[in-house]
PABASE-299899 format. One line per 10 residues: number of its first residue (from 1); their letters; for each residue x, y, z of C-alpha. Coordinates in Angstrom, 1 decimal. Example, Ala and Ser with C-alpha at 12.3 -4.5 7.8 and 13.67 -1.06 7.14 Angstrom:
! residues 2
1) AS) 12.3 -4.5 7.8  13.7 -1.1 7.1
This chain:
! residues 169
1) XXXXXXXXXX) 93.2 90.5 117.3  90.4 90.8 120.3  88.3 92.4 117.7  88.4 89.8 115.1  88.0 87.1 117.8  84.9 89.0 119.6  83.7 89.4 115.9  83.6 85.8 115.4  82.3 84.4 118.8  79.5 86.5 118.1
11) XXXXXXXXXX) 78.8 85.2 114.5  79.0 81.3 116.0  76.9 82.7 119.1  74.1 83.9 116.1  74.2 80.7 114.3  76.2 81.2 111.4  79.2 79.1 110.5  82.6 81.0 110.8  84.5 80.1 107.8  88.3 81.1 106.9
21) XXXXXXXXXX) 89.3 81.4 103.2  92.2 82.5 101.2  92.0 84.4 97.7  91.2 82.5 94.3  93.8 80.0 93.4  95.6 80.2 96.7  99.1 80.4 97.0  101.7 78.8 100.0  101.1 82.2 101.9  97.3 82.0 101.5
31) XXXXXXXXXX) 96.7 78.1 102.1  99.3 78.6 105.3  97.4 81.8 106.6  94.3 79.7 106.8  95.9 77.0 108.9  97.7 79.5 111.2  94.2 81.3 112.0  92.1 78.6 112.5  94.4 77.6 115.3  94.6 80.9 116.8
41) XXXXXXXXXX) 90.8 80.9 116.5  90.5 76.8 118.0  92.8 78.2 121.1  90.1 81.3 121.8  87.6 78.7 121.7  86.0 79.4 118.1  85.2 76.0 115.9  86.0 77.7 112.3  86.6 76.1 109.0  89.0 76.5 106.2
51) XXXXXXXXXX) 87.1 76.9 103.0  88.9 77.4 99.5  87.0 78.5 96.6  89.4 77.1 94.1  92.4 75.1 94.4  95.1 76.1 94.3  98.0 75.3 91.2  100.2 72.3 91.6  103.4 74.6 92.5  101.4 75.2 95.6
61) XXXXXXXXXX) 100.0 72.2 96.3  103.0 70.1 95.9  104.6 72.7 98.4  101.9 72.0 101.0  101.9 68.3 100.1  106.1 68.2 101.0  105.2 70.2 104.3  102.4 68.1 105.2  99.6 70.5 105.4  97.6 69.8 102.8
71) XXXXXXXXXX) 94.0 68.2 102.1  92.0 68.3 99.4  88.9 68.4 101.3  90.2 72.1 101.9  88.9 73.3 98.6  84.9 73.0 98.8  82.1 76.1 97.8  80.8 78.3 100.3  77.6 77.8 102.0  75.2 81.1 102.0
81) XXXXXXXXXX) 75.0 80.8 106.0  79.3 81.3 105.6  80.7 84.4 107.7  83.8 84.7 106.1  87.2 85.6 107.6  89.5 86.5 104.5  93.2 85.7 104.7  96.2 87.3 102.1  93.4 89.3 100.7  90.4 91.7 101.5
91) XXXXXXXXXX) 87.5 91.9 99.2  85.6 89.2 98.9  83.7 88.5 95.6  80.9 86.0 97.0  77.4 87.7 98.2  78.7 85.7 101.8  78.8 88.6 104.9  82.8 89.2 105.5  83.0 89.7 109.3  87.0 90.4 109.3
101) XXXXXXXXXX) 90.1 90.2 107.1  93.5 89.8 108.0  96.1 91.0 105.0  99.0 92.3 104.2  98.4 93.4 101.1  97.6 97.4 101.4  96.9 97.7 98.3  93.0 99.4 97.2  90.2 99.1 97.8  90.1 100.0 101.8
111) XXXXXXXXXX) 88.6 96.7 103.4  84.4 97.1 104.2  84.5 94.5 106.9  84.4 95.8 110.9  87.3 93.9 111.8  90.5 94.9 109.3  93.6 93.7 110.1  95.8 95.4 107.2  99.4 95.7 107.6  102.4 95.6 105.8
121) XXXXXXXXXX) 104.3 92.6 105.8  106.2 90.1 104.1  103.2 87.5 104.1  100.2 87.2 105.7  101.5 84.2 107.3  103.7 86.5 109.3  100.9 89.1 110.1  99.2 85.7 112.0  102.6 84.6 113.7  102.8 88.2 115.0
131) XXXXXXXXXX) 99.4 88.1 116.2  100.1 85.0 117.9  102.7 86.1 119.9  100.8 88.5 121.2  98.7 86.5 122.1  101.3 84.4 123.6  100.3 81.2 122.1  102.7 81.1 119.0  105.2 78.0 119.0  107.7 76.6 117.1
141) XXXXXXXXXX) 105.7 74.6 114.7  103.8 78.4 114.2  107.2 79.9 113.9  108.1 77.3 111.0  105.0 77.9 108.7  105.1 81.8 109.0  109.0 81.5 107.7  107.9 79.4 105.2  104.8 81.4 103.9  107.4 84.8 104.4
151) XXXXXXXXXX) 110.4 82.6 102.3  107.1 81.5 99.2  105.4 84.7 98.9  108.6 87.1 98.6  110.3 84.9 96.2  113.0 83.7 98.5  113.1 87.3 100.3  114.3 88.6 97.0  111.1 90.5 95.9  110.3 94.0 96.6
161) XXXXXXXXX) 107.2 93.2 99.2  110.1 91.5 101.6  110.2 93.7 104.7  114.0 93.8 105.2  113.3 94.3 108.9  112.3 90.1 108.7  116.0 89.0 107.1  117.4 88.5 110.9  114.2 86.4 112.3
């Protein structure tokens, strides 16, 4: 987590804008994971936007609607002078520089960017919530969204990526 944050301060130090983005046609975990960074990044004092490629399908967006997280100017193109932070994925396919990625997906290909946050989990959602507790700034609201980006991306905790060691939390 220090790494990412140090990773980003100096990007915004250097000019560029730090921008957080989700895969192609985001889903609940992805659209969530943006939200849950940007305020872990807001709290270490880095001004980062959430910038979505493509929107996401109307499942998800009537999902983000009903929690009240959702805008539509979320989805908006990249600028060139973007430093990207991917979320629920890490490869980029934009020519932007990817200064960190934080995903739970460890599928290939090995992430390029310095600052790889890669971990098995049940959603990236929860990879952030964990990340914010140890940064001791996580909260109930927090709490909330990783369940709900955990309980959306596993298919109600029935699918085979659902880490069994989340059903008690």
């Amino acid at each position: 987590t220090l790494e990412l944050v140090s990773l980003c301060k100096k990007a915004a130090a250097e000019g560029l804008n730090v921008v957080i983005t989700g895969h192609d046609c985001p889903d609940a975990d992805s659209v969530i994971s943006c939200i849950m960074l940007q305020e872990l990044l807001s709290r270490a004092g880095i001004d980062a936007d959430i910038k979505l490629a493509t929107p996401p399908d109307s499942v998800t967006l009537r999902d983000m609607s009903e929690l009240g997280i959702w805008s539509d100017s979320l989805v908006c193109p990249l600028d060139l002078g973007d430093a990207l932070v991917l979320v629920d994925h890490h490869k980029s396919f934009y020519k932007n520089e990817v200064i960190a990625c934080v995903d739970h997906h460890t599928t290939p290909p090995e992430p390029t960017c310095e600052a790889a946050i890669v971990l098995r989990a049940s959603s990236c959602g929860k990879v952030i919530y964990d990340m914010m507790l140890a940064c001791e700034i996580a909260h109930d609201e927090a709490e909330l969204l990783a369940l709900y980006s955990v309980y959306l991306d596993t298919q109600s905790c029935k699918s085979s990526k659902f880490n069994e060691q989340d059903r008690e939390w």
